[in-house]
C-alpha positions as CSV (number, residue, x, y, z in Angstrom):
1,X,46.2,-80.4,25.4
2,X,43.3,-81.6,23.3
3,X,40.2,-79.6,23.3
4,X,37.9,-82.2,24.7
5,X,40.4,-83.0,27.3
6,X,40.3,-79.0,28.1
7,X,36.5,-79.1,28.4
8,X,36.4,-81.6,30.6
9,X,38.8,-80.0,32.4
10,X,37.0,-76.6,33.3
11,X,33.8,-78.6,33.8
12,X,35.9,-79.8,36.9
13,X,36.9,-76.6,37.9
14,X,33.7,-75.4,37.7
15,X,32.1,-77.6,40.0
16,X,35.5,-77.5,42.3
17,X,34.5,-74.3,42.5
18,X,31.1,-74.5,43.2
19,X,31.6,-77.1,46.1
20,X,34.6,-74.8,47.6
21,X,31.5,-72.4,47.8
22,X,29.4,-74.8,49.3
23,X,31.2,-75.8,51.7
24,X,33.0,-72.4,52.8
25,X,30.7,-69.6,53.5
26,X,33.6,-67.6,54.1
27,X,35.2,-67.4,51.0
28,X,32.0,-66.8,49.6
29,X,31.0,-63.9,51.5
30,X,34.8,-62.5,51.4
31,X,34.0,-62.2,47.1
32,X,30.7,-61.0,47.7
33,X,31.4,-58.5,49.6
34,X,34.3,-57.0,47.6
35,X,32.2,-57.3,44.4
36,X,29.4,-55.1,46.4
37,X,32.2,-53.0,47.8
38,X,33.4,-51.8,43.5
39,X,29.8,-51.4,42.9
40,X,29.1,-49.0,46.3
41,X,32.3,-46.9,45.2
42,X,31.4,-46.6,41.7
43,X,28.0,-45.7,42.4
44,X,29.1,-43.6,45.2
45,X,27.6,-42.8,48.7
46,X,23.5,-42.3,48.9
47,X,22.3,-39.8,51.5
48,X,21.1,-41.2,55.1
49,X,17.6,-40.6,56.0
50,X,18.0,-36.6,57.6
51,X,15.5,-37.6,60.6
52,X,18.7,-40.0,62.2
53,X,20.8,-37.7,63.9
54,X,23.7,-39.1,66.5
55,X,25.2,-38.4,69.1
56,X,28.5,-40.4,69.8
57,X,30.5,-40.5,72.6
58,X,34.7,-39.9,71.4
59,X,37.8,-40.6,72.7
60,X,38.1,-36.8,73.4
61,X,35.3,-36.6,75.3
62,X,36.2,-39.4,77.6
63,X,39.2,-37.0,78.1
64,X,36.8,-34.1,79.5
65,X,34.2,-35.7,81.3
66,X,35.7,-39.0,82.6
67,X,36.9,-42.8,81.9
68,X,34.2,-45.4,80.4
69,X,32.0,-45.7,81.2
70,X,30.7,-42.1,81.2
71,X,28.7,-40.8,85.0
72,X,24.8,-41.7,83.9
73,X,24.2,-38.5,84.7
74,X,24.9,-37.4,81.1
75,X,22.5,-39.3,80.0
76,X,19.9,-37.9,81.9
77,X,21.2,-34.4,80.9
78,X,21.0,-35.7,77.5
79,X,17.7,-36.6,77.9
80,X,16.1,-33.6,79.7
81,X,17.9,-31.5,77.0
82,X,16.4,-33.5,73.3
83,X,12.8,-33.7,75.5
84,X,12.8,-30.1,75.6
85,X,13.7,-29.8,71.7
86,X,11.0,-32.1,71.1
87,X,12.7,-34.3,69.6
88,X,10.4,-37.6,68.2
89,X,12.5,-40.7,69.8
90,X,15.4,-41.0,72.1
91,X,17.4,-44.3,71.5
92,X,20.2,-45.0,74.3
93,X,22.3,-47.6,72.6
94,X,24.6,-47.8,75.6
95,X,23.3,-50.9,77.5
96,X,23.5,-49.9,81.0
97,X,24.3,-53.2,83.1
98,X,22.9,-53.1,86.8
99,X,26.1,-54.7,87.7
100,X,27.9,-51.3,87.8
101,X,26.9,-50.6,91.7
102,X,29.3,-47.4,90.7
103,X,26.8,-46.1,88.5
104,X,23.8,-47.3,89.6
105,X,23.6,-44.4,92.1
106,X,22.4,-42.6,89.1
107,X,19.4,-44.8,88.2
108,X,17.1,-42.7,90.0
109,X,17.6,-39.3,88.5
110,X,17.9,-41.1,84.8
111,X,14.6,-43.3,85.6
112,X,12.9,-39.7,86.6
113,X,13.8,-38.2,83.1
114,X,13.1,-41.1,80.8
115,X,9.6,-41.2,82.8
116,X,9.3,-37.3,82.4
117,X,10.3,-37.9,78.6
118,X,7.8,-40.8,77.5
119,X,10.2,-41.2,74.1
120,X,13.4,-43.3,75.4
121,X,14.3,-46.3,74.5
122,X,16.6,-48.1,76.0
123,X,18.4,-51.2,75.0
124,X,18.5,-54.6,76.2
125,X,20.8,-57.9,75.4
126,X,20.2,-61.3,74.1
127,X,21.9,-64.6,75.0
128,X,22.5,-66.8,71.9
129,X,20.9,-66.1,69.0
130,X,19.5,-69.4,67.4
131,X,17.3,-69.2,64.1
132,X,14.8,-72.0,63.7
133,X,11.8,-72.2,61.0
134,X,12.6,-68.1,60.2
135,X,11.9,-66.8,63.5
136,X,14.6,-66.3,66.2
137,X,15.2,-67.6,69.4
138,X,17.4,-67.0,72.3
139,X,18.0,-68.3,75.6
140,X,18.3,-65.5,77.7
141,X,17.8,-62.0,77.8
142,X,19.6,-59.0,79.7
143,X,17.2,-55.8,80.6
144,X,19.5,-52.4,81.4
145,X,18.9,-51.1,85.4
146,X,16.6,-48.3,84.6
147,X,13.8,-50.8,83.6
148,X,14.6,-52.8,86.8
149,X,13.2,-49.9,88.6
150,X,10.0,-49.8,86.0
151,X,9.4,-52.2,83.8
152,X,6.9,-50.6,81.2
153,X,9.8,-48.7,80.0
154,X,10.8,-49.5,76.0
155,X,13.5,-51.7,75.6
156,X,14.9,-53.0,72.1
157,X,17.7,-56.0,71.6
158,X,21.2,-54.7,70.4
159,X,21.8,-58.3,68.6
160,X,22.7,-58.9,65.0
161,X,23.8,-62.1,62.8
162,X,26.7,-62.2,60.8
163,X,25.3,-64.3,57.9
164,X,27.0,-62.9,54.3
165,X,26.3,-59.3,55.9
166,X,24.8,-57.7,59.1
167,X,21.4,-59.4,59.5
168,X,19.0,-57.5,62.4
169,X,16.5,-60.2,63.4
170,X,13.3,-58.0,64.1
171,X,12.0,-60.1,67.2
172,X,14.1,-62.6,69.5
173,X,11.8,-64.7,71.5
174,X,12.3,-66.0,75.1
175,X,9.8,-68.2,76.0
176,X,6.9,-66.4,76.4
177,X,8.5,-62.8,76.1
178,X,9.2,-61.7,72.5
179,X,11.9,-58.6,72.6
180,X,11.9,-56.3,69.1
181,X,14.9,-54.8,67.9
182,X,16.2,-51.5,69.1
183,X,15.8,-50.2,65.4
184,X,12.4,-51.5,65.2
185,X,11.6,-49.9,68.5
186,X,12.7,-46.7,67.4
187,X,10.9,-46.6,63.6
188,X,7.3,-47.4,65.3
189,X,6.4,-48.7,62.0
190,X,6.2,-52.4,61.1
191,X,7.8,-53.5,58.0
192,X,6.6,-57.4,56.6
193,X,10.1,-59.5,56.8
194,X,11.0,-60.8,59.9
195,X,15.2,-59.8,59.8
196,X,16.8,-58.0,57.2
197,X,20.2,-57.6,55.6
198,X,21.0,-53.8,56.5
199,X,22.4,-52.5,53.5
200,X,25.3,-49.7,54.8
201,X,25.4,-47.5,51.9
202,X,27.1,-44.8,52.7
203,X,29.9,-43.6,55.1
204,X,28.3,-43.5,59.1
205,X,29.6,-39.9,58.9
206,X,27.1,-39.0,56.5
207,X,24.2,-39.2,58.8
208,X,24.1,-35.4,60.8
209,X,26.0,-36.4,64.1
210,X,27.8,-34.7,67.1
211,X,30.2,-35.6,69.3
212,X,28.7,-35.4,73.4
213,X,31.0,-32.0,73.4
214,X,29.8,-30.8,70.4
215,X,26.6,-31.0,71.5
216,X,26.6,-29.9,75.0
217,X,28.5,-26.9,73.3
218,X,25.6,-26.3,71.1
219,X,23.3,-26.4,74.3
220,X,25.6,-24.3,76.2
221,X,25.9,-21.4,73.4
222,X,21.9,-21.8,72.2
223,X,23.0,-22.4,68.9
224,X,19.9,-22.3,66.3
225,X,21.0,-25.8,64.8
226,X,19.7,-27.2,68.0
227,X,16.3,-26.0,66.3
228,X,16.5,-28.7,63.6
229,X,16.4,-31.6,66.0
230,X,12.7,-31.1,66.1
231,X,10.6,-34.5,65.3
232,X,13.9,-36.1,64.7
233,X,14.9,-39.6,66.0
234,X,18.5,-39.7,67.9
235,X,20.6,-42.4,68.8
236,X,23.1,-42.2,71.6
237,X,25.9,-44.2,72.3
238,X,29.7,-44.5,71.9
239,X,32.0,-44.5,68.4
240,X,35.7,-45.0,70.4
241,X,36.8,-48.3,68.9
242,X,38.5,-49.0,72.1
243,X,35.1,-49.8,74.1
244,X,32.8,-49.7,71.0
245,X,32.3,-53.0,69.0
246,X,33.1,-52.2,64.8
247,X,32.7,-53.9,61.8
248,X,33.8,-53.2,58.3
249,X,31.7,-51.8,55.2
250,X,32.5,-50.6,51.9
251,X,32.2,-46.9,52.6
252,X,34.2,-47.3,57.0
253,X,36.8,-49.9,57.9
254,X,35.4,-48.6,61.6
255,X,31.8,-49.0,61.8
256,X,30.5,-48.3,65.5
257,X,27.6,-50.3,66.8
258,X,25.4,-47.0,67.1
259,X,26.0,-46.4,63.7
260,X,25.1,-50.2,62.5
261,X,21.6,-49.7,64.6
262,X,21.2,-45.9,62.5
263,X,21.4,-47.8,59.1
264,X,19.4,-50.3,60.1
265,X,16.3,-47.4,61.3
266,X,17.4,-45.6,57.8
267,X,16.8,-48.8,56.1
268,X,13.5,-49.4,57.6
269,X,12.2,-46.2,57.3
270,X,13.2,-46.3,53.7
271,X,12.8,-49.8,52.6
272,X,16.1,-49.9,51.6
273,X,17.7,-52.7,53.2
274,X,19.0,-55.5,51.1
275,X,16.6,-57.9,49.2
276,X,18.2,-61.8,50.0
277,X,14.6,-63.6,48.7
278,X,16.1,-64.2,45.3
279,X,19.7,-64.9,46.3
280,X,18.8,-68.8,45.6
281,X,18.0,-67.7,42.5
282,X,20.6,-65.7,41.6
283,X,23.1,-68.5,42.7
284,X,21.6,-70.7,39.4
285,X,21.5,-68.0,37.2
286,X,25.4,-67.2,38.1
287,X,25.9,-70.8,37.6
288,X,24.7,-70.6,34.1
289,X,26.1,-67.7,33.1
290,X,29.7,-70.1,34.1
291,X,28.2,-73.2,32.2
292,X,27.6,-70.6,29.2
293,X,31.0,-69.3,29.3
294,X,32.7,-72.9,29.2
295,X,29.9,-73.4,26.5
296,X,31.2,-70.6,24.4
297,X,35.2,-70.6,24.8
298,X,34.4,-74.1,23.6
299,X,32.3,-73.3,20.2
300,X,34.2,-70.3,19.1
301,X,38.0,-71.3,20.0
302,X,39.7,-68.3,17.8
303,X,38.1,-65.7,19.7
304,X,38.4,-66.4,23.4
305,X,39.4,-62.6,24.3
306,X,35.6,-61.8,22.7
307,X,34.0,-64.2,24.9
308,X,36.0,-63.1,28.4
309,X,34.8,-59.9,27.4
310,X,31.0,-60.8,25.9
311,X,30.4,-62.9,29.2
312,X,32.2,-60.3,31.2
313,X,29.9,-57.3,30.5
314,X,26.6,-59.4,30.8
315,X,27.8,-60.4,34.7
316,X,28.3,-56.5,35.6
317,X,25.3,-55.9,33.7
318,X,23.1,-58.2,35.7
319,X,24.9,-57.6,38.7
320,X,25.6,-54.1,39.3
321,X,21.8,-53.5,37.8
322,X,20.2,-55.5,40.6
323,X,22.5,-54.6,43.7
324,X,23.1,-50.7,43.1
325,X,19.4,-50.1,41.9
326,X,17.6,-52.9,43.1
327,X,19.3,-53.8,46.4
328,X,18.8,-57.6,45.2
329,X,21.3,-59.3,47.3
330,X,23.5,-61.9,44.6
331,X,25.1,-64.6,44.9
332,X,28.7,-62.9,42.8
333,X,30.8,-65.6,44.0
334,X,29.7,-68.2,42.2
335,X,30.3,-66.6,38.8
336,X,33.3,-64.7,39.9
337,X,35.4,-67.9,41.4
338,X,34.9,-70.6,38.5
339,X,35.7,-67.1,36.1
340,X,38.6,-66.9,37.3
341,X,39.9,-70.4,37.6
342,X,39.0,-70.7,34.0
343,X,40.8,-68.0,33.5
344,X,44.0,-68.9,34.9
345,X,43.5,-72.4,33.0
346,X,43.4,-70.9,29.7
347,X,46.4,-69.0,30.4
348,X,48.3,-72.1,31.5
349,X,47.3,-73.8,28.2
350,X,48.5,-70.8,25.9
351,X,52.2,-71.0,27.7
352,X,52.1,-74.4,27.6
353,X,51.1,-74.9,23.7
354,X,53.3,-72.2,22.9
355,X,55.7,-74.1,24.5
356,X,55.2,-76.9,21.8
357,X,55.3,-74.8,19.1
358,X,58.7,-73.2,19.9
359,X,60.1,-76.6,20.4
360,X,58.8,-77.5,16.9
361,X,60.4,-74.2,15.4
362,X,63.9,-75.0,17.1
363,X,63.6,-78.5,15.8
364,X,62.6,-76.6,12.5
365,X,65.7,-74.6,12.7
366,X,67.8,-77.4,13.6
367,X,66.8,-79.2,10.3
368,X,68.0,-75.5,8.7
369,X,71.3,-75.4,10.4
370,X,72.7,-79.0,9.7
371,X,71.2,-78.5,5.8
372,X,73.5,-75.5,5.6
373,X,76.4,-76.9,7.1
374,X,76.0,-80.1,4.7
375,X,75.9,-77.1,1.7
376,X,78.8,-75.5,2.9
377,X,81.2,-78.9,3.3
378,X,80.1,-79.9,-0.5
379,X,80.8,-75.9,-1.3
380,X,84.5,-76.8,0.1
381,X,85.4,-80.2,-1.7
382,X,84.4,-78.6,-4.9
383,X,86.7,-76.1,-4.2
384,X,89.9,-78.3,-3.7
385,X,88.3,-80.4,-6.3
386,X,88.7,-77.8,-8.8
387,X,92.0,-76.6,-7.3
388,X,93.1,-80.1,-9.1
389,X,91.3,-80.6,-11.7
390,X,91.3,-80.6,-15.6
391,X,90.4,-77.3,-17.7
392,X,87.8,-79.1,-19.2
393,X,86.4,-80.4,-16.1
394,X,86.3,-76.6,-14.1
395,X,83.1,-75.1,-16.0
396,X,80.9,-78.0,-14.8
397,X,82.7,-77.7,-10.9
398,X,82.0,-73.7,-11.1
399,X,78.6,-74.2,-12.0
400,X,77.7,-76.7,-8.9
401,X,79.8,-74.4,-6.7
402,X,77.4,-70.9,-8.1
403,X,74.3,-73.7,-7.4
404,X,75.3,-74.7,-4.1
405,X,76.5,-70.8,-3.2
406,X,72.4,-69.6,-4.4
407,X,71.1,-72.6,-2.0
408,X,73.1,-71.4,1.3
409,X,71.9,-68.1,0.5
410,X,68.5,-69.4,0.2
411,X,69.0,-71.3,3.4
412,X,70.1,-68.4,5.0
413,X,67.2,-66.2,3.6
414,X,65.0,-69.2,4.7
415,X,66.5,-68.8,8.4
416,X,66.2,-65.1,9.0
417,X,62.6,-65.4,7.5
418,X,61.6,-68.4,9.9
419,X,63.2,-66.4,13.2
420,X,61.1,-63.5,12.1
421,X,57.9,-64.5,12.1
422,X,58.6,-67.4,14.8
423,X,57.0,-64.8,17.4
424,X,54.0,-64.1,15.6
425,X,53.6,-67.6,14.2
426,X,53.5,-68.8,17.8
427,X,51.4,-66.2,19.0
428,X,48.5,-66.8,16.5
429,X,48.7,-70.6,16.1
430,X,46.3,-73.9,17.3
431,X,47.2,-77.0,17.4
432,X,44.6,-79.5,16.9
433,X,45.7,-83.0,17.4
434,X,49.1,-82.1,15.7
435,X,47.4,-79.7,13.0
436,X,49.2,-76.4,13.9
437,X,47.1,-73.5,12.2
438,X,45.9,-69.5,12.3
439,X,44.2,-69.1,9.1
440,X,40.3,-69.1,9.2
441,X,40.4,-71.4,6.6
442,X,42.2,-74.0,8.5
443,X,39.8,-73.5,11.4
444,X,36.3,-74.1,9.5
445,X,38.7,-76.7,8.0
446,X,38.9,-78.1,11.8
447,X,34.8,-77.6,12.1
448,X,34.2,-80.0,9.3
449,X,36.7,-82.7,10.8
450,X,35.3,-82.3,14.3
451,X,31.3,-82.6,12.8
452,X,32.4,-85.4,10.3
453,X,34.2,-87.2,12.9
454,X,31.0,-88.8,14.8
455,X,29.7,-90.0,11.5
456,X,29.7,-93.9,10.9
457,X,30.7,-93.5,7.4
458,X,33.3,-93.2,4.7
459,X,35.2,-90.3,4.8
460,X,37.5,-89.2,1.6
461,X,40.2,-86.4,2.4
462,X,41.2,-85.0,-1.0
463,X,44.6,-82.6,-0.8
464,X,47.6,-82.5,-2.3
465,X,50.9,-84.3,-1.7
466,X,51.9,-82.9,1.9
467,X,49.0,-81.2,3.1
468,X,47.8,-83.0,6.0
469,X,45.6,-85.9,5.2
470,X,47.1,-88.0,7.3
471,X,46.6,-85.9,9.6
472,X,43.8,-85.1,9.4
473,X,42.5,-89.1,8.7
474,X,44.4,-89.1,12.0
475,X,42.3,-86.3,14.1
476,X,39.3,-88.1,12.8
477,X,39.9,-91.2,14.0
478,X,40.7,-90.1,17.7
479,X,37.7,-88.2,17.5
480,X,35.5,-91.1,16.9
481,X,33.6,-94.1,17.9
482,X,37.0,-96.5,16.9
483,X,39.4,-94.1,18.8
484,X,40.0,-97.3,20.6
485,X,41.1,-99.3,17.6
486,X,43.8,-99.2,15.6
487,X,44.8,-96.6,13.0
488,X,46.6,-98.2,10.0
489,X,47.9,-96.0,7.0
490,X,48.8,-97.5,3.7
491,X,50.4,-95.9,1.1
492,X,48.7,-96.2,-2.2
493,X,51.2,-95.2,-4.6
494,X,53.7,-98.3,-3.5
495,X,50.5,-100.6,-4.5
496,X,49.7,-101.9,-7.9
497,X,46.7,-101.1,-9.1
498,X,45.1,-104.7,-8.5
499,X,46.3,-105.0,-5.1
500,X,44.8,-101.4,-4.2
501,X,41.5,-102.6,-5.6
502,X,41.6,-105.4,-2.7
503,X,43.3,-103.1,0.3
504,X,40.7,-101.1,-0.5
């Protein structure tokens, strides 16, 4: 394929690419995230703010103390037991509908320890989530029982946005009631964004947690870890994937909901969470850094495998540099996708113009083969001619026959030679507009034909008999302004000099 039909072609595949983008958020968030999940495993696991502690509810535990949902009684146990530790906040991540008339019975003796406390809170539900001129709206909200029976107790929303990550809107407003997120609840500090992208950057495991066993255990046998709880902020709620909603991250294919809500307090205590203000940006500058990869395979054509690697390293570099240090949110996709395509279109043209070229050396070899066979029936009727000829006639016939023997061997020699280096011939060659080439010469040779060839001007080709001026006259012409026109060789030498004069 000719190389400006090849640059138009990945300029078409690189905004294919761009509008697949465009138009599906999916796939674009599917390659973001698996670029951001390389870059969290190479740079491994950071360590979770040590003032989150959990405590999860398991499988196993449901085993001991009873089917979901658990008697709210723990939770008042739970309760009366961190209040004691002094512990800083108590965050019940379990919403706790007042349709359960089962376990409503318990509302009492929870509502007198979270009043007794004075550090709970408790979570609440929002209806749909709608996002309007950056603040977010819903149309209903969901308040657990205890606050039914007193309504000044701290409630935060449970609600998160999948929008190319986890996104934690900090308020929800109802009409005139504005609910804060549970996380945001918990912190007691306010942070100058209004949502944030929680950036999980770590396995949930990592954060110091105990199953409700565990820590009853712990109670039970006045351990001295319980001392550390001191001042710290616990989250309670449930990890079994069975009644706990999960999501994927780099670091847990199982990511609890209590868990998402403990990143997103460790990201606000920390600042950590990730940056999406110049994701815009970063979309252009990934599109550029595709437009200056087309650029380049296009200007230095003999050393492609460079320029993969070149543009390669300068995407991780920018990349890796702003997500693992930065936490820049960027938009990988868009580099990534019309990369790859690329990629796999470059490949298809190497097959396919090696394709051409072996044709050419069988048709090469064919030429070879029926030479030699012409040799070799010439070889035999000088052989029967000299079976019946003359004595004075038989020096003259051997000497033809020792001729033609040295050309079939040099045919042969010619042949083994050719199938040789046929592999590496078609490995390093171009082929530009018929001109099949490897040597640097021939490509700066190529250079001057492709800079000459816009000129409107005379253009001599000087070379010797067989080179390739034709061929190259040829190139030139479909390169420029009269590619439309005819091309019209003439051959000089069959001209008399007066007659050239005119032609010319």
């Amino acid at each position: 394929m000719r190389g400006k039909n090849k640059l138009i072609f990945k300029i078409i595949l690189l905004f294919i690419a761009f509008l697949f983008l465009l138009l599906f958020k999916d796939l674009e968030s599917g390659i973001n995230r698996s670029a951001e999940k390389i870059y969290s495993l190479v740079v491994g696991e950071d360590t979770p703010d040590s003032n989150i502690v959990i405590i999860h509810i398991t499988a196993d535990d449901m085993e001991r103390v009873g089917p979901w949902p658990i008697k709210r009684s723990y939770y008042a146990l739970l309760i009366n037991s961190l209040t004691k530790l002094n512990v800083k906040k108590i965050g019940v991540e379990v919403f706790l509908s007042s349709r359960l008339v089962t376990q409503t019975i318990y509302d009492k003796l929870l509502r007198n320890e979270i009043e007794k406390s004075g550090r709970v809170v408790l979570s609440s539900l929002a209806g749909g989530i709608l996002k309007q001129d950056d603040n977010f709206y819903t149309d209903s909200l969901s308040y657990p029982s205890p606050k039914l029976l007193n309504e000044s107790f701290a409630t935060g929303h449970l609600n998160y946005i999948i929008e190319n990550g986890v996104v934690i809107p900090f308020r929800v407003i109802n009409q005139e009631i504005t609910e804060k997120a549970f996380s945001t609840k918990l912190s007691s500090v306010e942070r100058p964004v209004k949502s944030i992208l929680v950036n999980f950057n770590s396995s949930w495991k990592q954060f110091t947690n105990y199953s409700l066993i565990e820590y009853f255990d712990l109670v039970n046998s006045e351990s001295n870890l319980l001392m550390n709880l001191e001042d710290k902020i616990v989250i309670i709620g449930i990890s079994d994937p069975q009644f706990a909603s999960t999501i994927k991250t780099s670091f847990d294919d199982q990511l609890p909901g209590i868990a998402m809500h403990a990143f997103s307090l460790d990201n606000i205590l920390n600042f950590s969470w990730l940056i999406t203000d110049f994701y815009l940006l970063s979309v252009l500058i990934m599109g550029l850094l595709a437009i200056l990869f087309i650029y380049l395979l296009q200007r230095f054509k003999l050393k492609q495998v460079f320029i993969y690697l070149f543009t390669l390293i300068i995407f991780v570099t920018i990349t890796f540099t702003s997500f693992s240090y930065f936490n820049l949110k960027i938009a990988h996709a868009f580099f990534i996708l019309p990369f790859f395509l690329i990629a796999f279109a470059d490949l298809g043209y190497y097959f396919l113009d090696k394709k051409h070229l072996l044709k050419g050396a069988l048709d090469e070899s064919e030429i070879l083969k029926s030479l030699l066979v012409k040799k070799e029936n010439e070889l035999t009727r000088m052989q029967q001619a000299l079976d019946v000829s003359e004595d004075e006639g038989s020096i003259q016939i051997i000497d033809k026959i020792k001729k033609l023997k040295s050309d079939i061997e040099k045919l042969n020699e010619d042949e083994e030679d050719r199938t040789k280096s046929e592999t590496t011939e078609i490995q390093k060659a171009e082929n530009f507009f018929g001109i099949v080439y490897s040597s640097e010469i021939m490509a700066k040779t190529v250079d001057i034909i492709m800079k000459a060839a816009p000129a409107d001007t005379t253009i001599l080709i000087l070379g010797e008999s067989g080179t390739g001026k034709e061929l190259a006259a040829r190139a030139i012409h479909l390169l420029s302004k009269r590619k439309n026109k005819n091309f019209v060789t003439v051959n000089c030498g069959a001209l008399s000099e007066n007659l050239l004069e005119s032609e010319l």
